[in-house]
C-alpha positions as CSV (number, residue, x, y, z in Angstrom):
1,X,1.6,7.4,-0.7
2,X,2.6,7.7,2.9
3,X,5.2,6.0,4.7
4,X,3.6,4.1,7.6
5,X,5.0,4.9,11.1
6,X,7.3,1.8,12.6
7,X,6.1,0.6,16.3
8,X,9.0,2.3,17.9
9,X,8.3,6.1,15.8
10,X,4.9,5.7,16.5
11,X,5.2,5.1,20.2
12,X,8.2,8.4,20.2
13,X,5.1,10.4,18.6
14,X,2.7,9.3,20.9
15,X,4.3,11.0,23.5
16,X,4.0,14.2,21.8
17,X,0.4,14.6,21.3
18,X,-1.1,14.9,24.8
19,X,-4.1,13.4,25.5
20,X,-4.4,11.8,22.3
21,X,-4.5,7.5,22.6
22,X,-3.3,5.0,20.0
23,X,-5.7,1.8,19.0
24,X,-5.5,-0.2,16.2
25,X,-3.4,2.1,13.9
26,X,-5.6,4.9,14.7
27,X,-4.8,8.0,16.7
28,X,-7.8,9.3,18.7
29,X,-9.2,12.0,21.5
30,X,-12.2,12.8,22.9
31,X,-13.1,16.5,23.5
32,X,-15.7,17.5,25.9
33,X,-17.5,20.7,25.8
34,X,-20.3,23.0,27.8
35,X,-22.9,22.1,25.1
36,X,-23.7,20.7,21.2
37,X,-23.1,24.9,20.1
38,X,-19.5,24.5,21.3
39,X,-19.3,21.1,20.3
40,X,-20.2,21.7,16.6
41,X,-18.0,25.6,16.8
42,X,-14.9,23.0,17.6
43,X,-15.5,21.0,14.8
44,X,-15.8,23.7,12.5
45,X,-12.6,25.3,13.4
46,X,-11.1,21.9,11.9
47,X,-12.2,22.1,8.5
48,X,-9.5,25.0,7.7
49,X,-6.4,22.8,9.0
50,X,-7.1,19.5,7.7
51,X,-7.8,21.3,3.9
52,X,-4.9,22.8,4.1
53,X,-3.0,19.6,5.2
54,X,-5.3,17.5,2.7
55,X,-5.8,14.9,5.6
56,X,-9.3,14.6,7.1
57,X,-10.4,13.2,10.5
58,X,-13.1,11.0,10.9
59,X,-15.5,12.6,13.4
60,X,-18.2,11.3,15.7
61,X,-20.5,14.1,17.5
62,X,-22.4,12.9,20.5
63,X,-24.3,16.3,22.0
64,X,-21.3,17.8,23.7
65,X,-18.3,15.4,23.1
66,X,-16.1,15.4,20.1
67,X,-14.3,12.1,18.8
68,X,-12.0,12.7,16.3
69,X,-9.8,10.2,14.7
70,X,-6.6,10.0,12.7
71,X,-5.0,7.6,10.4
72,X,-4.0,7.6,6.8
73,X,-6.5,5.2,5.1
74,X,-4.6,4.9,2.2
75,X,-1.5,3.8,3.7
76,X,-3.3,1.6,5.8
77,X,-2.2,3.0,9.4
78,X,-0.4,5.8,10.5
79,X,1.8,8.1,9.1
80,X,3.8,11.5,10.3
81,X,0.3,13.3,8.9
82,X,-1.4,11.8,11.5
83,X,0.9,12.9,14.1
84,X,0.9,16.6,12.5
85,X,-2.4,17.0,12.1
86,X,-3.2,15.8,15.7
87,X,-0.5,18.7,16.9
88,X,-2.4,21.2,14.9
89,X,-6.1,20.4,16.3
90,X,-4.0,20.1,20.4
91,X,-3.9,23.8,19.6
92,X,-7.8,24.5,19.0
93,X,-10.1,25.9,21.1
């Protein structure tokens, strides 16, 4: 299992990940886009890097906005996946 991510390494993190908030030992963001085509292109282009890292966002599709969040269920909160897999999907377009 995961190690969970102290206070102090998750606020370091944080700082990392622009745009991205932390509530309640979750990692989240908000991504806006022209329409629900674009919208539902973004979140295909995430399937790829969270099989390959074997850690899954929870997503929430609203017409054109995008919120995905991070945590590691079965640690219980976050972990460095989080925080890695939140770097991965900053870089998607």
């Amino acid at each position: 299992m995961a190690q969970l991510l102290t206070k102090a390494e998750i606020q370091e993190q944080a700082k990392v990940v622009s745009g991205w908030t932390v509530e309640d030992s979750k990692l989240q963001i908000t991504r806006k886009f022209k329409d629900f085509i674009q919208a539902i292109e973004f979140v295909n282009k995430l399937v790829e890097p969270a099989e390959s890292a074997g850690h899954h966002p929870d997503i929430e599709i609203s017409y054109n906005k995008v919120k995905i969040t991070l945590t590691t269920h079965d640690a219980g909160g976050l972990t460095q996946a989080d925080f890695d897999l939140a770097q991965v999907i900053a870089k998607i377009n």
